[in-house]
C-alpha positions in Angstrom: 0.0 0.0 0.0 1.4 3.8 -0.7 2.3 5.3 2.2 -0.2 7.9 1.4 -3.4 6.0 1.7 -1.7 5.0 4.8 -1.8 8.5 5.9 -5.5 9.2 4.5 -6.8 6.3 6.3 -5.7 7.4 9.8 -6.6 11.0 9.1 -9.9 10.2 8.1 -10.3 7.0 11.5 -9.2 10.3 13.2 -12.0 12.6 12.2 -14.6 9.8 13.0 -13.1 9.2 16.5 -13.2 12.9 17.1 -16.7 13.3 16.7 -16.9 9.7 18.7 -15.2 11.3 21.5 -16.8 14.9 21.2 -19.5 15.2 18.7 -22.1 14.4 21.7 -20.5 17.6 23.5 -21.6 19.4 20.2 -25.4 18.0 19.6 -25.9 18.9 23.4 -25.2 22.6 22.6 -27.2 22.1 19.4 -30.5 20.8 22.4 -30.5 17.7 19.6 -29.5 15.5 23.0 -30.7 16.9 26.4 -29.3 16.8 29.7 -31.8 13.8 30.4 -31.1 11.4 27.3 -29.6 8.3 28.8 -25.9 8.0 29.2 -26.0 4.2 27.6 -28.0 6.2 24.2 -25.0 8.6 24.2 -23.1 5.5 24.3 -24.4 3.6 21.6 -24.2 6.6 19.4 -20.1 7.5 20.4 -19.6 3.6 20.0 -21.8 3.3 16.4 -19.3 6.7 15.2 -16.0 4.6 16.9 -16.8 1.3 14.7 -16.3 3.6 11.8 -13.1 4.6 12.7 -12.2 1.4 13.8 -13.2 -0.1 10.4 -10.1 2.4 9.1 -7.6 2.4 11.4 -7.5 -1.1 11.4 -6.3 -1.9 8.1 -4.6 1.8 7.9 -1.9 0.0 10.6 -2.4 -3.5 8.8 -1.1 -2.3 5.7 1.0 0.5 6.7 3.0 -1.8 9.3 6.6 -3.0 7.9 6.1 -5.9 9.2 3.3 -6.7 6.8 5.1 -4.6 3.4 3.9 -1.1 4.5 5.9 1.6 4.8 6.1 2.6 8.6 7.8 1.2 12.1 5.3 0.6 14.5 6.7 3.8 16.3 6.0 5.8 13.3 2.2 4.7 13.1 1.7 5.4 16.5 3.1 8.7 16.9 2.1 9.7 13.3 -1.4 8.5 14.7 -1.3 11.0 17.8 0.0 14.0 15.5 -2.9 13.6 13.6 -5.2 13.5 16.1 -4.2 16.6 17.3 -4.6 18.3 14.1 -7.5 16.7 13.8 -8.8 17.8 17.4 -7.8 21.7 16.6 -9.9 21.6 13.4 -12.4 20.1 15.4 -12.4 22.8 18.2 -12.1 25.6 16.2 -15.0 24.9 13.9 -17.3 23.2 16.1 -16.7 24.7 19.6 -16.3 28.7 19.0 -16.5 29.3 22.3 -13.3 27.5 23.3 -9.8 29.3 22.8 -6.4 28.0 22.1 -3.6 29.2 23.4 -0.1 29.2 23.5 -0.1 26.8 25.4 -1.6 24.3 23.2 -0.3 25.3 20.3 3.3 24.9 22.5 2.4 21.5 23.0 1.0 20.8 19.3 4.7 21.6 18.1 6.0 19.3 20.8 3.9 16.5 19.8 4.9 17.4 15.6 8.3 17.3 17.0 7.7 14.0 18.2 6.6 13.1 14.6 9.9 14.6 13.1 12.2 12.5 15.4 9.9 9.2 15.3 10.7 10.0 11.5 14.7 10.1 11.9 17.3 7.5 11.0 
């Protein structure tokens, strides 16, 4: 497999397990669920969203592992994995959740963890 659609894959697992993790945050603020839907319906829907990502990050490490032909060490998936996620997570914020800033701080730690990309990267 390219190492490309290796990339795509996790970016777009990523974008499902963001809105796994914090879409529900998002449809509270919209009033589509309330303070009194059930936890276990809030559940079902994160877990429904999660099976979608899991159906791509799954064969996105498969293929992209060395040890099966891909392209990547297992330390490179993984940290790769958690830089995108972060990007993924700032998009996320700053679209869907106006009302919550990012600081220096953050973006401190963003290049920290891109940082951790670059040396996962070197020989």
């Amino acid at each position: 497999m390219a190492p490309w659609i290796t990339i795509a894959l996790l970016v777009v697992a990523n974008v499902f397990m963001t809105f796994a993790w914090y879409g529900h945050l998002k449809l509270q603020q919209m009033k589509v669920v309330t303070d009194s839907t059930p936890l276990w319906a809030i559940i079902l829907i994160s877990w429904g969203m999660a099976l979608l990502e899991y159906i791509l990050m799954v064969p996105a490490n498969r293929y992209g592992f060395q040890g099966n032909g891909g392209h990547f060490s297992l330390p490179q998936l993984k940290v790769m994995q958690e830089g995108i996620t972060l990007v993924i997570f700032a998009l996320f914020t700053l679209i869907f959740f106006k009302d919550q800033q990012l600081h220096w701080n953050h973006a401190a730690a963003g290049l920290c963890l891109i940082g951790a990309v670059y040396f996962v990267f070197m020989k």
